[in-house]
C-alpha positions as CSV (number, residue, x, y, z in Angstrom):
1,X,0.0,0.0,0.0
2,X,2.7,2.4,1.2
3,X,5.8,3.0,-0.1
4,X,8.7,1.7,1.2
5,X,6.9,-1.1,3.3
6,X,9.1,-3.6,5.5
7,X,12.3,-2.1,3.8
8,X,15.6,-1.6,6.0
9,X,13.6,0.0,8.2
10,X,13.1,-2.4,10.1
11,X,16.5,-3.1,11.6
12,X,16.6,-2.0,15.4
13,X,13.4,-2.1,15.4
14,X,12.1,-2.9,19.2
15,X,8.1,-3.6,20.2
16,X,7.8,-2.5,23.6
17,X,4.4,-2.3,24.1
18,X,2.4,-4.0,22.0
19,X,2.0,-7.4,20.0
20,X,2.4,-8.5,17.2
21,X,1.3,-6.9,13.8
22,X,-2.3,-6.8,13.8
23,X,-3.7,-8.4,10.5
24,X,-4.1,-5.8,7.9
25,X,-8.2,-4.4,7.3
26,X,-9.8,-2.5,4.9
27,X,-10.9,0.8,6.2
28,X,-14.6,2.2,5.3
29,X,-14.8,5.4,6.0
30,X,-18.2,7.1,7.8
31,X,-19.0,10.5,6.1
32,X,-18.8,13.1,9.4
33,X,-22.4,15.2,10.2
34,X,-22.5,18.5,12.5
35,X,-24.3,16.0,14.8
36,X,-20.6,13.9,15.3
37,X,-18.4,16.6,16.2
38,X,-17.1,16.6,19.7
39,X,-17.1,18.9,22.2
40,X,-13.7,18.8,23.4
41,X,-14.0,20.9,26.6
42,X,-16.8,18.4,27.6
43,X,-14.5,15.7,27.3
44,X,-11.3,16.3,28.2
45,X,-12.2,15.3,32.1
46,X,-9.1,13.6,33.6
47,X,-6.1,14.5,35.6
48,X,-3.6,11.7,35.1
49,X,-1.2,10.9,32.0
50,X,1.1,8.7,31.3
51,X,2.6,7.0,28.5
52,X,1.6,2.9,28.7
53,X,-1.1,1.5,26.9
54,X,-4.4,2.4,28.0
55,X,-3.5,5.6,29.5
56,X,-4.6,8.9,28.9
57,X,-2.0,10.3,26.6
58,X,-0.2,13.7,28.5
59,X,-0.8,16.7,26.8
60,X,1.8,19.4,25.4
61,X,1.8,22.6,23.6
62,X,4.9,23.4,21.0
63,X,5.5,25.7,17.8
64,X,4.6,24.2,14.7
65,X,6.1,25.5,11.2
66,X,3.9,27.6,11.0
67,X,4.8,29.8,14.1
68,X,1.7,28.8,16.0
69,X,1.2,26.7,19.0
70,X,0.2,23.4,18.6
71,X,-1.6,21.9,21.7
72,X,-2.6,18.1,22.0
73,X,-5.9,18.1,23.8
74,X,-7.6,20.3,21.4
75,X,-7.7,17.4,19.0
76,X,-9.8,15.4,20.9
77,X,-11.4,13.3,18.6
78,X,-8.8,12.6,16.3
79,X,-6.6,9.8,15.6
80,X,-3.0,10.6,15.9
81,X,0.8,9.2,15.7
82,X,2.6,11.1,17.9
83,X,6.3,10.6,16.3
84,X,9.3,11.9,18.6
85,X,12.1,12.2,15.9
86,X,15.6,13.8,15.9
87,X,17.2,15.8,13.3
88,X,20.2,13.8,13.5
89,X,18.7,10.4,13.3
90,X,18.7,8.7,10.0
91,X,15.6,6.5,10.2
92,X,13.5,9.7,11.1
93,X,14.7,10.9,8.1
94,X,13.3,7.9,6.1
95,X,9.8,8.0,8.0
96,X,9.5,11.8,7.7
97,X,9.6,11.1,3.7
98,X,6.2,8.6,4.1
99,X,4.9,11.2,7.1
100,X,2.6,13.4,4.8
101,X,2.0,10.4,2.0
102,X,0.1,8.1,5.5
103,X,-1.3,11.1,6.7
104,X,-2.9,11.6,3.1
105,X,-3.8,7.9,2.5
106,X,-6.5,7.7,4.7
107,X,-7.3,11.4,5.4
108,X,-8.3,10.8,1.3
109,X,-10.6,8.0,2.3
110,X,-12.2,10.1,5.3
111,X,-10.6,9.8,8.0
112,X,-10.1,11.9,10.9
113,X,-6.3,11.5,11.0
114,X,-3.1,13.7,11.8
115,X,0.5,12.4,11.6
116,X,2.4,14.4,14.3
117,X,6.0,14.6,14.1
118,X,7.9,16.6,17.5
119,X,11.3,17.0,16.5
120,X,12.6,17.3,20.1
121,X,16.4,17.2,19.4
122,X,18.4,19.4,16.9
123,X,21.8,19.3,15.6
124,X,23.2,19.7,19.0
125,X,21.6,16.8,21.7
126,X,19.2,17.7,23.9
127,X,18.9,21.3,22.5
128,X,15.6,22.1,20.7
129,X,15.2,22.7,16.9
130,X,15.6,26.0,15.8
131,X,12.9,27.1,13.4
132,X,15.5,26.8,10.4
133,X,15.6,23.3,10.8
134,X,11.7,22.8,11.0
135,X,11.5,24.7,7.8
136,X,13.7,22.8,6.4
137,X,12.1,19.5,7.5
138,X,9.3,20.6,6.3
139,X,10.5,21.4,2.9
140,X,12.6,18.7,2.5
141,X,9.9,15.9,2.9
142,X,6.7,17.5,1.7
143,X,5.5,18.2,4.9
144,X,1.7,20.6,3.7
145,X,-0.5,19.5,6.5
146,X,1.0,17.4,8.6
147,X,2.2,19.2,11.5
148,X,5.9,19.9,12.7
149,X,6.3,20.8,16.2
150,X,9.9,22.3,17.6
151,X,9.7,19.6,20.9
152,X,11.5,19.5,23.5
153,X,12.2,17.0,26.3
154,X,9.9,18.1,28.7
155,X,7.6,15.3,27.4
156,X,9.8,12.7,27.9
157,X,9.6,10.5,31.3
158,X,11.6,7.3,30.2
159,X,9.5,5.1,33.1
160,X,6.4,6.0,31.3
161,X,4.6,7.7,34.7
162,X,4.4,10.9,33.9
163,X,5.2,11.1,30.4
164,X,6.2,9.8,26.9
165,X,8.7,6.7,27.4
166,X,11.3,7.6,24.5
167,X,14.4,5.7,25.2
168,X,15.2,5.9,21.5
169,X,15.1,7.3,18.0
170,X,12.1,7.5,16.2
171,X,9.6,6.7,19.1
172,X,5.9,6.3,17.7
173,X,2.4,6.7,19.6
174,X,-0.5,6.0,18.4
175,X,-3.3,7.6,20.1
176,X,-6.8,7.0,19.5
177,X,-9.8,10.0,19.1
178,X,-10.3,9.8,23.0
179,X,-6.4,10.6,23.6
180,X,-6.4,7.2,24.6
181,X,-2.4,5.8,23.9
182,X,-3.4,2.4,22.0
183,X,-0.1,1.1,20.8
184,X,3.5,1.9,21.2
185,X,7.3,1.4,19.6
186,X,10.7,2.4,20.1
187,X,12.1,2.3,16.0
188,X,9.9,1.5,13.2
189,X,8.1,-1.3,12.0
190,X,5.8,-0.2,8.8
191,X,3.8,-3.3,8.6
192,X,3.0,-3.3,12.2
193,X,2.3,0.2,12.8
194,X,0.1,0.4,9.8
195,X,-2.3,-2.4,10.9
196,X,-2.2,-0.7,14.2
197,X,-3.5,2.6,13.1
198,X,-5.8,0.8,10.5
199,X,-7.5,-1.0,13.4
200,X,-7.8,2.4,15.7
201,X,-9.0,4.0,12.5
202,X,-11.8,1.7,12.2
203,X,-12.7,1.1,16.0
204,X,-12.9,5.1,15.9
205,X,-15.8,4.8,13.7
C-alpha cells in the first residue's frame, strides 16, 4: 500500500508495548455530520497521564512550522501518531519522507487522522530545533498538513509515569480520538504500525 513497506527500516526495530502486527483491514470510512463533532472541553475530564497502553495520553503545547502553537488536547477526537524524531537520526529521516504520504492515504478515504511529528532534538543533543531546521524538515519531505512541532524534552519520562517513554530514536504513539495511547514502539516497524492505526481508525468509527 505504502511506499517503502518492511524495507531496511526495520533493523533496530524494538516492540515495547504491543503485539504482534495486527492483520491488515480495509478501512470504510463514515462520512462526518455537525451532529458527530465533539465537544472537546466536555471531554477532556481527567487528571492523570502517562505513557503505557491504555493511558490517557499527556498533553503538550509546542511551535509548529507555522509559528503557532500546537496543543494536544484540542484534537480530541482525532486519531493521531505522535512521532518523537531527531534531526540527526537517519531512520526519522526515512519516515518523515512517508509522514505526509500516510497522513494523506487515509485522510483521502475520510478519516479523521493527523500524523504528528515533535522534532525534540536538533543538531546539537538535547537542544531544541531552531525554526530553520523545521523549515527545512518541512520542505525537504513535503511536509503541507502534517504538522511539525519544535519539541523539547519536557515530554519525555523514560518510566512511562508521567510522560512519553522515548528511550530511542524515532519513538511512535499512536493515540486514539479519545487521547487514549493504544499502541507503542521504540524504532519503526511499517507493517506493524500500519495495521495498528488501521484498526484504531476503524474502531474510531
Amino acid at each position: 500500500m505504502l511506499r517503502n513497506m518492511l524495507i531496511g527500516l526495520l533493523l533496530g526495530s524494538s516492540l515495547l508495548w504491543s503485539c504482534g502486527p495486527a492483520e491488515v483491514k480495509t478501512p470504510e470510512p463514515v462520512e462526518e455530520t455537525a451532529e458527530d463533532v465533539i465537544d472537546v472541553t466536555d471531554n477532556i475530564t481527567w487528571d492523570d497521564c502517562g505513557g503505557a497502553i491504555g493511558d490517557k495520553a499527556c498533553d503538550f503545547t509546542f511551535i509548529d512550522q507555522n509559528a503557532v502553537d500546537w496543543n494536544l488536547y484540542e484534537h480530541y477526537g482525532t486519531v493521531m501518531i505522535l512521532d518523537f524524531s531527531a534531526i540527526w537520526c537517519g531512520v526519522c529521516r526515512n519516515i518523515a519522507s512517508d509522514a505526509q504520504v500516510i497522513q494523506d492515504t487515509f485522510t483521502d478515504q475520510g478519516y479523521d487522522f493527523i500524523w504528528v511529528t515533535i522534532l525534540v532534538d536538533g543538531a546539537s543533543w538535547g537542544v531544541s530545533p531552531s525554526p530553520d531546521e523545521i523549515d527545512d524538515w518541512v520542505d525537504s519531505y513535503g511536509m503541507t498538513s502534517s504538522p511539525v512541532l519544535t519539541g523539547d524534552r519536557s515530554v519525555i519520562d523514560t518510566s512511562g509515569a508521567d510522560g512519553y517513554p522515548v528511550s530511542g530514536w524515532p519513538t511512535l504513539v499512536i493515540v486514539d480520538e479519545t487521547l487514549t495511547i493504544t499502541h507503542g514502539i521504540n524504532g519503526w516497524n511499517e507493517a506493524a504500525v500500519m495495521g495498528w492505526l488501521e484498526d484504531v481508525l476503524l474502531a474510531a468509527q
